[in-house]
VOGU-3710 file (C-alpha; in Angstrom, 3 decimals, decimal comma):
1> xxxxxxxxxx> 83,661/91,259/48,624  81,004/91,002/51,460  78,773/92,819/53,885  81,759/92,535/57,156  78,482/93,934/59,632  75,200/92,685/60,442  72,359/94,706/59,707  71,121/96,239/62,659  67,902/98,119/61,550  65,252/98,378/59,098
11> xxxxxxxxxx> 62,037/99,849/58,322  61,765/103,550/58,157  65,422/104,453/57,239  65,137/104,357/53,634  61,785/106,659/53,921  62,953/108,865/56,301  66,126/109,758/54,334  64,864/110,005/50,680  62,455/112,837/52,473  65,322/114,922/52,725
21> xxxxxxxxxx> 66,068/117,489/50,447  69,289/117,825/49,178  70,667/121,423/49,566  74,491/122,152/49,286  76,506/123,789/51,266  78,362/127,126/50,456  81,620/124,923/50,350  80,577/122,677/48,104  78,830/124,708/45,703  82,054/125,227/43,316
31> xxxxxxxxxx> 82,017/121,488/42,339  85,201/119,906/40,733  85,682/118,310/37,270  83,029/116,302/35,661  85,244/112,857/36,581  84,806/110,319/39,347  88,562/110,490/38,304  89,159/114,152/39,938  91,225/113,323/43,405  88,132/114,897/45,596
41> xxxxxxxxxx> 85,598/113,006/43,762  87,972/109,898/43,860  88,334/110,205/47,518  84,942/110,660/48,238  83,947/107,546/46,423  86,651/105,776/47,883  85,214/106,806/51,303  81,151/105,703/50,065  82,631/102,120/49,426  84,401/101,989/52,842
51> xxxxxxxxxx> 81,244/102,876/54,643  79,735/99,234/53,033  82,607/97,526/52,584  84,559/98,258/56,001  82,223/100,579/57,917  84,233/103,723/57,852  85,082/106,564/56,137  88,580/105,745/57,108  89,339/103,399/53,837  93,507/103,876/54,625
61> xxxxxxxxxx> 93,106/102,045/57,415  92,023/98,624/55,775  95,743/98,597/53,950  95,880/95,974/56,955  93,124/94,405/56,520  93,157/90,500/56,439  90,355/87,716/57,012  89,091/85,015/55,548  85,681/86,267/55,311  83,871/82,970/54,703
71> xxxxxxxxxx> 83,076/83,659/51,028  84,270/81,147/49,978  87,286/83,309/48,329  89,891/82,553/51,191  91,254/85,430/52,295  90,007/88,668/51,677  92,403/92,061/52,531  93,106/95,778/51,955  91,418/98,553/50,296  88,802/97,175/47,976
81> xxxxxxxxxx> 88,584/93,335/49,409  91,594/91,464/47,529  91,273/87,884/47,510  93,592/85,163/47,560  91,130/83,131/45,578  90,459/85,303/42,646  93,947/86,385/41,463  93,626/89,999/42,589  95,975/89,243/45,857  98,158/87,973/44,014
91> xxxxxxxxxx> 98,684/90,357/41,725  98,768/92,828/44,574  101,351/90,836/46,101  103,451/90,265/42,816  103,263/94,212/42,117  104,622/94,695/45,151  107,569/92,290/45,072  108,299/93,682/41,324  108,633/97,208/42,900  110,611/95,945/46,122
101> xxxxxxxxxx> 111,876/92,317/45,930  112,456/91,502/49,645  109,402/92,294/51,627  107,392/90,044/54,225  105,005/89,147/51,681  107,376/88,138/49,003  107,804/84,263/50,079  104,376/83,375/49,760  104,113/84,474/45,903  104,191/80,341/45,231
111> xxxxxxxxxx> 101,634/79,694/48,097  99,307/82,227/46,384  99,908/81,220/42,574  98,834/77,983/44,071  95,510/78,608/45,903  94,153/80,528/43,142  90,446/80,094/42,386  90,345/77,928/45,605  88,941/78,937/48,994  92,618/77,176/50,715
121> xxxxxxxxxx> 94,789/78,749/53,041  97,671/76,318/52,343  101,102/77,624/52,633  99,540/80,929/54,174  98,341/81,153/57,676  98,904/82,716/60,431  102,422/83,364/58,942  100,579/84,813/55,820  97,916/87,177/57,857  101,173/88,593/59,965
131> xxxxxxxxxx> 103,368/89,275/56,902  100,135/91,514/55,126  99,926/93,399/58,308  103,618/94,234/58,303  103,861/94,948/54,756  100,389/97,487/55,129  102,858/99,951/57,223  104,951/100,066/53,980  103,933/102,876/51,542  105,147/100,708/48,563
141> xxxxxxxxxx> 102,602/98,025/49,706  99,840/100,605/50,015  101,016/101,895/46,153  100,624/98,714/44,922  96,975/98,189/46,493  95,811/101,347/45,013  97,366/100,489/41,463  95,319/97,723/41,748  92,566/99,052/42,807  92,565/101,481/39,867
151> xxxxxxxxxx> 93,878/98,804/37,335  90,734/96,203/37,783  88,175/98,356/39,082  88,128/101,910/39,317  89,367/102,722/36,000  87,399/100,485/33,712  84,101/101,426/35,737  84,616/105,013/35,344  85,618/104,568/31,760  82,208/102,685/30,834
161> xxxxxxxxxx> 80,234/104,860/32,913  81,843/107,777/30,917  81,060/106,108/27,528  77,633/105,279/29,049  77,233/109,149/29,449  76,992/109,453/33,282  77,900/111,952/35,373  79,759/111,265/38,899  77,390/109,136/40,764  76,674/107,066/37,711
171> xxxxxxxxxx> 80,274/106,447/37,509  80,432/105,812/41,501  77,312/103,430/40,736  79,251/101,165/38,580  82,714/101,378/40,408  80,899/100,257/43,399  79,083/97,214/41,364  82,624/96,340/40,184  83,828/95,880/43,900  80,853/93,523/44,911
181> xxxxxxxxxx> 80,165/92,066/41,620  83,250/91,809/39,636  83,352/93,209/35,699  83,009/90,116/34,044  80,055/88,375/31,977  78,457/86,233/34,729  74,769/87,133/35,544  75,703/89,314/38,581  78,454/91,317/36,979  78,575/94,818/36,039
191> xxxxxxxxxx> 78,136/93,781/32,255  74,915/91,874/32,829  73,242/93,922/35,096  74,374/97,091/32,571  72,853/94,907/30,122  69,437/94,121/32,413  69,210/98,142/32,807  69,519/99,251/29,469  67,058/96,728/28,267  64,771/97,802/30,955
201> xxxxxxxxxx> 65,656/101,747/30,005  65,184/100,865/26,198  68,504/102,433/25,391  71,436/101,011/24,515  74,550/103,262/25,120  74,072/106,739/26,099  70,560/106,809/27,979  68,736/110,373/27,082  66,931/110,471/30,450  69,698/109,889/32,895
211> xxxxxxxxxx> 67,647/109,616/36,138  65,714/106,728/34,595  68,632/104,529/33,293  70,599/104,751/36,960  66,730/103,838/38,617  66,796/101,037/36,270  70,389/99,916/37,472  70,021/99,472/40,671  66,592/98,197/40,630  68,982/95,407/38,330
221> xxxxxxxxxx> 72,207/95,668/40,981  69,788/95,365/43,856  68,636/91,722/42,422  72,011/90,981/41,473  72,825/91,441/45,165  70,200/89,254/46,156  71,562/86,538/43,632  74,346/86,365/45,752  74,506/84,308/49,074  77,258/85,722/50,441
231> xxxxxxxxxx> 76,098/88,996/50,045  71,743/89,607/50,461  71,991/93,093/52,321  71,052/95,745/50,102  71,282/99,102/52,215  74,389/100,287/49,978  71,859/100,890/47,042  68,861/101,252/48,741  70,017/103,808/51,537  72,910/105,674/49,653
241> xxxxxxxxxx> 73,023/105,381/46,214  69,258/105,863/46,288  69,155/108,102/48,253  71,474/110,716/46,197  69,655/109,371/43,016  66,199/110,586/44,387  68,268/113,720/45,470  69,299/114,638/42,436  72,803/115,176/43,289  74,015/113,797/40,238
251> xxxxxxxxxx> 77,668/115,430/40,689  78,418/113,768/44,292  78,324/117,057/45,775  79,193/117,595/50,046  77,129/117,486/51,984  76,194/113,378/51,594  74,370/111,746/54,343  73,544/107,995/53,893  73,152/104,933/55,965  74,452/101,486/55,237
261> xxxxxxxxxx> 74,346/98,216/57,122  72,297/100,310/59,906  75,106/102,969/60,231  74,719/106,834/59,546  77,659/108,548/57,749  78,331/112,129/56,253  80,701/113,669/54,412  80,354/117,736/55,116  82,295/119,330/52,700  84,899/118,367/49,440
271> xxxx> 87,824/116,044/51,274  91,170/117,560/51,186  93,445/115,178/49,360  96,399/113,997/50,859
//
């Protein structure tokens, strides 16, 4: 995945918003479930990772998204950043055909199997690029991306972050190191800097003093981002997840006002899930 807008400002953003206090709303003072898992919760993490990943709240619309982002991962597309050059596109794509076996996408399962864990467009294209934007209009396409989406990286971050003993944004904190970072065992995954943190913490498992472990984390995720070429912009921890760390707003709770990439967002009150 990668930062798809330039940062426009610095400075005094970060000081100006961890200043502010964090005071609910009446709306959202009856909270739901525990679980990043609960459809409102879900929702409103899925709309914190659209503000860095896509800069919107909007994260339906990026069904259609498609662009080789220069990552080095060939293309990149839909809801969390798919990419034809890590295997998650193609599993996308194969889900899909599984579920419906004529689609616009279908005849470019062999082009894909082939440019795995390369940056190459061959066999894709322009041809490939109109066929995702087609198939993004088709609600079995945009099952498929979420089923994804949940398979690789919601679900196992939320079920760590549960084991780990964290609360909503500690379980937003990791799902949204699993969409820049991956979950595997390389130095900038979610395993190594979980590893980094809890060293740093002294805990292994479980951390007693919550506040401390997640500081610890992204101090580790913010260096992890760094690692990364492609990537280097760290507003997504430093202005958001920060921000509601500092806060205290350990349960995610409306209203959430945060800035990432030099853009202001809020969310007012719980979403209503479609």
């Amino acid at each position: 995945m990668d930062i798809r807008r330039a940062l426009r400002h610095t400075a005094v953003a970060f000081a100006v918003i961890t200043l502010a206090a964090y005071h609910p709303s009446p709306a959202a003072a009856q909270p739901p479930p525990a679980g990043l898992d609960e459809p409102r919760l879900k929702e409103v993490a899925m709309e914190l990772v659209a503000s860095a990943e896509n800069s919107t709240l909007d994260w339906r619309s990026q069904y259609q998204f498609i662009k080789d982002i220069g990552d080095g991962q060939g293309y990149t597309g839909g809801i969390i950043g798919f990419c034809s050059g890590t295997g998650d596109m193609l599993e996308v794509v194969d889900r899909y055909t599984r579920r419906k076996p004529v689609n616009p996408l279908a005849p470019f399962l062999p082009a894909l199997r082939k440019v795995n864990g390369t940056a190459s467009h061959e066999g894709l294209g322009e041809p490939f690029v109109r066929a995702w934007k087609q198939a993004a209009k088709d609600r079995e396409f945009q099952a498929a991306q979420e089923e994804e989406r949940d398979r690789v990286y919601f679900d196992p971050a939320v079920r760590m972050a549960k084991a780990d003993g964290l609360r909503p944004l500690g379980q937003f904190i990791y799902f949204d190191a699993v969409v820049m970072h991956g979950n595997g065992n390389d130095r900038n995954g979610l395993r190594a800097i979980r590893a980094t943190a809890m060293k740093k913490a002294k805990c292994s498992n479980r951390c007693g003093d919550e506040r401390a472990y997640l500081s610890a984390f992204l101090d580790a995720r913010r260096t992890a981002i760094k690692n990364e070429t492609v990537h280097g912009e760290t507003s997504r921890v430093d202005t958001e997840q920060r921000v509601f760390l500092e806060q205290g707003n350990f349960d995610l709770r409306p209203p959430l006002r945060w800035q990432t990439y030099g853009d202001w967002y809020e969310i007012k009150a719980w979403p209503v899930v479609r």
